[in-house]
C-alpha positions as CSV (number, residue, x, y, z in Angstrom):
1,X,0.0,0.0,0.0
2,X,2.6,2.7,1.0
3,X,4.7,1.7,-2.7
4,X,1.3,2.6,-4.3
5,X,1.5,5.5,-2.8
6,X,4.4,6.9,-3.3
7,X,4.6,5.6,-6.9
8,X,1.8,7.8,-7.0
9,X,3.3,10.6,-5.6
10,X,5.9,10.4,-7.7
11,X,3.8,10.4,-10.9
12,X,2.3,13.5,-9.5
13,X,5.4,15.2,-9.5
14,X,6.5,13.9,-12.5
15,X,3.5,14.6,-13.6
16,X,3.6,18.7,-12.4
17,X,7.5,19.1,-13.3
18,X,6.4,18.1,-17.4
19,X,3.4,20.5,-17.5
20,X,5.6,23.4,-15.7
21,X,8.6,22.9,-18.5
22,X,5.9,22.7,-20.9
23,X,4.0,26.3,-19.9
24,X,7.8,27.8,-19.4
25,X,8.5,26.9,-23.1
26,X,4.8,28.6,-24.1
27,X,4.8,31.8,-21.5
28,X,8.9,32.6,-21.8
29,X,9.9,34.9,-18.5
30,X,10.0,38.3,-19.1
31,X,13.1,39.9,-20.7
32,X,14.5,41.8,-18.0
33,X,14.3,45.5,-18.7
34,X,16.7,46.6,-15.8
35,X,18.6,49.8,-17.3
36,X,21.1,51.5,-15.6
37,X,20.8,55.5,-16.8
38,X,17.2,55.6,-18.8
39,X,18.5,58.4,-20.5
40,X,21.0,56.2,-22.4
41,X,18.2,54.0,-23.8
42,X,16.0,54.1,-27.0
43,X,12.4,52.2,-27.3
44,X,10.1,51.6,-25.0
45,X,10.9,50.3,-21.2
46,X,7.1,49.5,-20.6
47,X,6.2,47.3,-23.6
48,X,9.7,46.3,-25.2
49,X,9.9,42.6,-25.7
50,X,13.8,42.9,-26.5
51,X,16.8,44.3,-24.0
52,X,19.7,45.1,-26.8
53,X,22.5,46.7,-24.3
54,X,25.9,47.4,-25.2
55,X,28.9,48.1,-22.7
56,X,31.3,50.3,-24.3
57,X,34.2,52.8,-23.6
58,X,34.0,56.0,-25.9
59,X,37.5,55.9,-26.5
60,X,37.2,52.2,-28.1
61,X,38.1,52.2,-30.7
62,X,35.8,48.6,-31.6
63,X,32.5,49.9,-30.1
64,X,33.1,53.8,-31.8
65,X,32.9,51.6,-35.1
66,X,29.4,50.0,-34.1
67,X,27.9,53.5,-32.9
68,X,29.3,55.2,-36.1
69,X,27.7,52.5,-38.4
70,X,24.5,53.0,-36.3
71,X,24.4,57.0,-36.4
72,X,24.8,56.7,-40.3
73,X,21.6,54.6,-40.6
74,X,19.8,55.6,-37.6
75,X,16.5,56.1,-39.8
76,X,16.8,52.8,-40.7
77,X,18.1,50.9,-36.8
78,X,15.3,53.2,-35.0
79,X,12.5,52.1,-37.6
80,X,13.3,48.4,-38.2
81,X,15.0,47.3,-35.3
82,X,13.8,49.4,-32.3
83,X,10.2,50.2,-33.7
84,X,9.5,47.0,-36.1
85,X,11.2,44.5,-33.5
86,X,10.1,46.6,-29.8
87,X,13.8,46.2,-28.9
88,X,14.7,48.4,-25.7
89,X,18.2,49.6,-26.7
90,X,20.9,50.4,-23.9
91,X,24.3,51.4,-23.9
92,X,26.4,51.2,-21.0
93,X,29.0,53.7,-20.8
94,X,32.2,52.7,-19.0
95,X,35.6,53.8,-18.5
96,X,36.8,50.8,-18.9
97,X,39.8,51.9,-20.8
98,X,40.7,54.2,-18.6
99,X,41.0,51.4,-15.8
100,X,43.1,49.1,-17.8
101,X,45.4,52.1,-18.8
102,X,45.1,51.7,-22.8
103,X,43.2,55.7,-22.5
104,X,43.7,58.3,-20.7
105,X,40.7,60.0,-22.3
106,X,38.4,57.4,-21.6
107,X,37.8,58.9,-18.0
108,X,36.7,62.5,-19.1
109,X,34.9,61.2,-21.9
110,X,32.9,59.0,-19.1
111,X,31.8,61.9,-17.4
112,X,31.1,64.0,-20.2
113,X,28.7,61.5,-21.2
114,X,27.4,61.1,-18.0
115,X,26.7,64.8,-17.6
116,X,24.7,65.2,-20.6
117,X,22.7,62.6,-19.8
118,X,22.0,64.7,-16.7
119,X,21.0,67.3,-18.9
120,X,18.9,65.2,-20.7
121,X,20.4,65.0,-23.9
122,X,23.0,61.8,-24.0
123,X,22.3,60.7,-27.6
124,X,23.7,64.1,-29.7
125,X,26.2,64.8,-27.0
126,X,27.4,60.9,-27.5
127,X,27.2,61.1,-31.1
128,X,28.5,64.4,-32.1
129,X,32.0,63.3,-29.5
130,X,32.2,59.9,-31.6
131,X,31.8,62.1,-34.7
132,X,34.6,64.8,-33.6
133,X,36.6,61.6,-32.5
134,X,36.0,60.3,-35.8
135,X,37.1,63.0,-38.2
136,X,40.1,64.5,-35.9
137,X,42.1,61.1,-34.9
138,X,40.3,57.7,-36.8
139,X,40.0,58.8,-39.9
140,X,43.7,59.6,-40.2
141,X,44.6,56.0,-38.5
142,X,45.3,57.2,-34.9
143,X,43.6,54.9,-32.5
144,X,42.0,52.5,-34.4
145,X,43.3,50.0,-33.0
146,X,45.8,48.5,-30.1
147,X,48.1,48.5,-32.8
148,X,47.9,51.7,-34.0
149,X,49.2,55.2,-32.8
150,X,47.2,56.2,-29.9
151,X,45.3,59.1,-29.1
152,X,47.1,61.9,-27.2
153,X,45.9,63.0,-23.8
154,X,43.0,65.8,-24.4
155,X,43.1,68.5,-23.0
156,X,39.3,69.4,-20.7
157,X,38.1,71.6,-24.0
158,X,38.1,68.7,-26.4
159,X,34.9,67.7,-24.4
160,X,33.2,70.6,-23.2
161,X,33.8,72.3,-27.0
162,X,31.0,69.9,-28.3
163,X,28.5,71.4,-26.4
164,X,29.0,74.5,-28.8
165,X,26.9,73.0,-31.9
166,X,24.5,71.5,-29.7
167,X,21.5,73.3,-28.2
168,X,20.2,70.5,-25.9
169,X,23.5,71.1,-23.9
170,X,24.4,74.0,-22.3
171,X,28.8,74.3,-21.5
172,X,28.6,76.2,-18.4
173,X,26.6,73.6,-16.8
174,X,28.6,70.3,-18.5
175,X,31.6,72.0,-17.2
176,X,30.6,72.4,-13.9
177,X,29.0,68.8,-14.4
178,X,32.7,67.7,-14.6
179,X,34.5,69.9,-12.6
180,X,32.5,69.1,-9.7
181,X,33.0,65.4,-11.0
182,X,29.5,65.2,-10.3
183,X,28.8,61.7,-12.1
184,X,32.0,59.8,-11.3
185,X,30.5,57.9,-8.6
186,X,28.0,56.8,-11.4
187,X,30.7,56.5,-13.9
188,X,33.0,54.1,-11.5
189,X,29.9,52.0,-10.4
190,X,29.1,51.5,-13.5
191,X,32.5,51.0,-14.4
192,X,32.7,48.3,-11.8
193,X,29.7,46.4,-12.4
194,X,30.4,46.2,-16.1
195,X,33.8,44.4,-15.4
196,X,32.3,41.5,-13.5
197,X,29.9,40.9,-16.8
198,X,32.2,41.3,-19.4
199,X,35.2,39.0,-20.7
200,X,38.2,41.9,-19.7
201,X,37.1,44.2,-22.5
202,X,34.2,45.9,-24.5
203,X,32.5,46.2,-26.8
204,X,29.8,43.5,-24.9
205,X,26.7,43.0,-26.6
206,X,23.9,41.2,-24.7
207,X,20.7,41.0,-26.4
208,X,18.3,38.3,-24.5
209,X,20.1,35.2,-24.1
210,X,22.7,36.3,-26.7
211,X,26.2,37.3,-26.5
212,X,28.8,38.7,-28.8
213,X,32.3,39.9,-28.1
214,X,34.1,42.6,-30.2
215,X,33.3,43.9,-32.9
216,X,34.2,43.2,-37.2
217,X,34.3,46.9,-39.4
218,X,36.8,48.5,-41.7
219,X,34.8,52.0,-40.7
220,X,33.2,52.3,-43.7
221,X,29.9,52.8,-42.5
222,X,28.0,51.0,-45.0
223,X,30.0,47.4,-44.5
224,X,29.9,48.0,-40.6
225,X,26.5,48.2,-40.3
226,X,25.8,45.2,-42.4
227,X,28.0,43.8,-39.5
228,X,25.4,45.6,-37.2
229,X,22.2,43.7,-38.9
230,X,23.8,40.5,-38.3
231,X,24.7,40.7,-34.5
232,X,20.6,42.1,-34.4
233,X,19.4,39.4,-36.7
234,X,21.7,36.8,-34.5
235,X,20.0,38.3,-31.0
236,X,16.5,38.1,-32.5
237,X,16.8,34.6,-33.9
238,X,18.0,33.8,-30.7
239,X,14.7,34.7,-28.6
């Protein structure tokens, strides 16, 4: 009598352990829509079904390639990927570089975006400094890689001179942002958490349950963001 019943016991559980594996595989959990500055995001927190997030160092030289080849066909990313697919993108800023002493730049550059996220503007402040970085050192062959000559030290006006062309951003307040160091707590936390998720280096792209290292471009935007359609394609095949 007591084998019967705990042979039937243990078809019960059997029994609840198959039908919970089965509703898991129809009613997925939630993609977990945990940001860490909401001003460095694009989509929709509240309805997103997709958390793209990038960890990146401005002065990288990898990730400037990815966010170059984005800003070149943002029309396209924000309407096909971010609209079309309800992806929540997210960068997270580090100053990773900084830390592992291959920038010196990476530090100020941290802040600076930091600040103008403070000021409500991240995205043209971060795009306009990868633009300025662009035409002024990569495009000439300086930093472009490990290999390559690197970047001098900038001096505190490299930073605050891109405020100038833009009118979200006002200069007296980034600079006092940054004289004040006012986000370098946010920037080392930030900083710190990043290093315990990534493999010792960025770019680090997590998009659900997928995750890429580095990144493939010749910085020529047109082949690079091919190379950005596949490593989106890749995360949403991977859902």
């Amino acid at each position: 009598m007591q084998r019967a019943v705990r042979i039937g016991l243990l078809v019960l559980v059997i029994g609840f352990l198959g039908a919970l594996v089965i509703f898991n595989a129809i009613n997925p959990a939630p993609v977990d829509m945990e940001v860490w500055n909401e001003q460095m995001t694009k989509g929709d927190k509240e309805t997103a079904k997709h958390h793209f997030i990038m960890y990146t160092d401005i002065f990288c030289p990898y990730c400037d390639k990815f966010s170059d080849a984005v800003a070149a066909n943002m029309e396209d990313f924000g309407n096909h990927y971010i609209k079309d697919n309800n992806i929540l993108f997210e960068i997270r800023v580090t100053d990773m570089n900084y830390e592992n002493g291959h920038s010196n730049n990476s530090r100020p550059a941290g802040q600076a975006a930091y600040c103008a996220a403070k000021q409500g503007d991240f995205w043209s402040y971060y795009y306009a400094l990868l633009s300025k970085i662009y035409k002024d050192y990569h495009s000439r062959g300086i930093g472009v890689d490990r290999n390559s000559e690197k970047i001098p030290t900038l001096d505190m006006d490299y930073f605050y001179d891109i405020a100038d062309d833009l009118e979200s951003i006002d200069r007296d307040t980034l600079v006092k942002c940054m004289e004040d160091k006012e986000t370098i707590a946010e920037l080392d936390n930030n900083t710190k958490k990043a290093a315990s998720k990534v493999n010792g280096g960025v770019p680090r792209f997590v998009f659900d349950k997928y995750v890429a290292d580095g990144f493939l471009g010749n910085w020529n935007t047109d082949n690079d963001y091919g190379q950005v359609k596949l490593l989106m394609d890749a995360g949403l095949a991977s859902k």
